[in-house]
Structure formats: structure tokens, C-alpha cells
N, C-alpha and C positions, 0 to 999 in steps of 0.2 A: 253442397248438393241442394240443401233448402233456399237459397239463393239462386242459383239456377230455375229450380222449381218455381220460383217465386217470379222469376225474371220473365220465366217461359207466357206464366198467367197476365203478367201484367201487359208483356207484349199484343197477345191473345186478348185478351181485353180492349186493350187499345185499337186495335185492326176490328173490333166485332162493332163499337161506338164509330168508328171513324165510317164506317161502311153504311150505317145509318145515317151519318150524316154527307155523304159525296150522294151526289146525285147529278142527271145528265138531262138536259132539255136540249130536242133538235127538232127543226122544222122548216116551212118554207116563211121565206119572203115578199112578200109583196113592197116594193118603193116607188115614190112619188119626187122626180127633180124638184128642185126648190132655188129661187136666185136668179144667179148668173147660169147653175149648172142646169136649169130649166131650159133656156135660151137656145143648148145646142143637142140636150136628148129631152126623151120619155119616158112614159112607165119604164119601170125594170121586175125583174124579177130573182128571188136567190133562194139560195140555203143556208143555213146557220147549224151551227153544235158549238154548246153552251155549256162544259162542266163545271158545277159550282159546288161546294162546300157551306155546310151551313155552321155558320161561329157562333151562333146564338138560336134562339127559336126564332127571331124577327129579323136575324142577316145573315145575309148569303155574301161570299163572295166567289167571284169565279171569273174565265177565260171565253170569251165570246169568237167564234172562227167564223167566219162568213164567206160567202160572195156572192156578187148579184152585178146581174146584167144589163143593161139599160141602152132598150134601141134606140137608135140612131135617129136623128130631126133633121129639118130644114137651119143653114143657120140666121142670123138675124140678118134684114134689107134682103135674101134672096139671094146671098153671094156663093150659094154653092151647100151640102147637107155633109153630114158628120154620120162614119158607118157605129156602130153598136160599142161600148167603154163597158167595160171590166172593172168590179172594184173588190177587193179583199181585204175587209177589216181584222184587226189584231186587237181586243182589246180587255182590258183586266177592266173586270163589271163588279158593281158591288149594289144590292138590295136589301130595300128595307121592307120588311110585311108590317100591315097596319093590323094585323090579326092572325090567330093560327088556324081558324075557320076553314073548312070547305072553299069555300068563298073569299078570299083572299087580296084585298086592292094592296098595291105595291111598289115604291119610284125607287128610281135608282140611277146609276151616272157608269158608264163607261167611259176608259180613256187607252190610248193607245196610237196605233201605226194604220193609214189607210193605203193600201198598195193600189194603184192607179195606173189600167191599161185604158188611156184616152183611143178613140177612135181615128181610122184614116179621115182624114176632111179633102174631098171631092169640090174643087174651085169652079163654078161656073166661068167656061169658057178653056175648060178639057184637064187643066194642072190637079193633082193630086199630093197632099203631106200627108206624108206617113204618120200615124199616131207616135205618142211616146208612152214610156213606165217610166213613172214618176214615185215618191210616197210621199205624205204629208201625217204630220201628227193630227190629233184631232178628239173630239171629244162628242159623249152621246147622250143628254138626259132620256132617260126612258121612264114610262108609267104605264101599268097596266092589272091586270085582274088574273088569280089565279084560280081558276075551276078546280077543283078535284087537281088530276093533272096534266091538264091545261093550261096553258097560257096562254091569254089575248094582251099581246102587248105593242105599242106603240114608243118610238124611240127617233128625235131627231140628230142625227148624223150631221156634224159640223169638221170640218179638216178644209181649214184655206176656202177657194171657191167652191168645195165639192162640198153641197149642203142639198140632204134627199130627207123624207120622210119615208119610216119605215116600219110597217104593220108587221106584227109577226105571230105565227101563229104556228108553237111548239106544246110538244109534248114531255115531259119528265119522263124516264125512266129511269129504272133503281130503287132507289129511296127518297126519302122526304117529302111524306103524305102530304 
């Protein structure tokens, strides 16, 4: 019986620290083509949810979900424009805080899976290709500043030709002041 009891506390213990420590940041997107992938769109825009865990007071890590849209351009010489591309990143993130401050600067690297819906491409001179889904692995250093709970963070996005920058500007809910 005092083993159970015991078992009961420490489970209860364990769920009460852990719940301190999981915590949830979601927000929008803002991104900027970059490259090659400039060449055939523009701006885009998304959303993200971001659960992380914190393993120490100065790292997190955690599960980044995304997706963001990015209209559609002219493409390069005038051969004809590309409709709007689709992108949903997968990726296991991990940060470091330079402080436990209020005020919080902070880099970090995502890596994982980018799922890629390319757009139709419209041929000058009436022909149309249907877009594909595609995915490509890929990788994301990010750095940015945590207010209160706040985040201004900044993160470039590399997977093959698809390479964007991307502001983001989330919120924590939960835990972890």
C-alpha cells in the first residue's frame, strides 16, 4: 500500500513539473522567397504551432507545424506566371535562451520534412502544367527575442531549391514565463 501511495505522489509530481515545463507558441507568418524559389513566387503568408518542452532553463525543444502560402509571379524571360505554392513544414526545433530574463535573445535550428504544393505554371502562348506535391528534407537556423510571451523571431528555411525567409511572430501559451 505505501508503494502505491508513494507511486501515486511521484506520478502526481511528475505531471505537476512536466506541465511547467511543456509549453505552446502559435502565430502568424510572414515569408520572403529567396534564390531560385524568388524567381517564380512572392511574399507569402502562414501560420505555425510550435509545442516545446523545456529540458533545462536555457533549452527548449520542441515540434514546429506550419504552413504558408506564397502567391504566384511572373516567371523568368516572360515565358508565362506560376498560380500560388503551398508549403507545410514538419520540423523537431530545439533552442537555446541566452538568459531567463523578461527579455530573452535566443538561436536555434530546426530540421525535418518540407511538404510542397508547387503551383499551376500558365505557358505564354495558351499551355498550362499542372503543379506537383513534392517533399524535400530540410533544415531552418532561426534567431530571435522573447518578450514576456512573445516572440519576434526570424528563421531561414532551406529544403533543395525552396529557400524563403520567415518572420514570425507568436505567442506562448501555458507555461514557461
Amino acid at each position: 500500500m505505501k508503494k502505491l501511495i508513494l507511486s501515486i505522489c511521484a506520478i502526481a509530481l511528475f505531471a505537476y513539473t512536466a506541465n511547467a515545463q511543456f509549453h505552446i507558441e502559435l502565430g502568424p507568418s510572414f515569408n520572403l522567397p529567396q534564390g531560385d524559389f524568388a524567381d517564380s513566387y512572392d511574399l507569402g503568408a502562414g501560420v505555425y504551432l510550435e509545442p516545446r518542452y523545456a529540458m533545462t532553463e536555457n533549452i527548449d525543444l520542441g515540434l514546429h507545424i506550419g504552413f504558408g502560402a506564397f502567391a504566384g509571379g511572373d516567371l523568368a524571360g516572360g515565358g508565362g506566371d506560376v498560380s500560388a505554392a503551398g508549403i507545410t513544414p514538419v520540423l523537431a526545433t530545439g533552442h537555446y535562451r541566452f538568459s531567463s530574463n523578461n527579455v530573452t535573445p535566443y538561436a536555434g535550428l530546426g530540421l525535418g520534412m518540407y511538404f510542397v504544393k508547387s503551383g499551376d505554371v500558365s505557358v505564354a502562348g495558351g499551355g498550362t502544367v499542372e503543379g506537383t506535391s513534392d517533399s524535400e528534407f530540410g533544415f531552418a537556423p532561426r534567431a530571435g527575442v522573447f518578450i514576456g510571451r512573445m516572440n519576434l523571431g526570424v528563421a531561414y528555411n532551406i529544403a533543395g531549391d525552396l529557400n524563403y525567409l520567415q518572420f514570425m511572430l507568436g505567442v506562448r501559451i501555458l507555461s514557461r514565463d
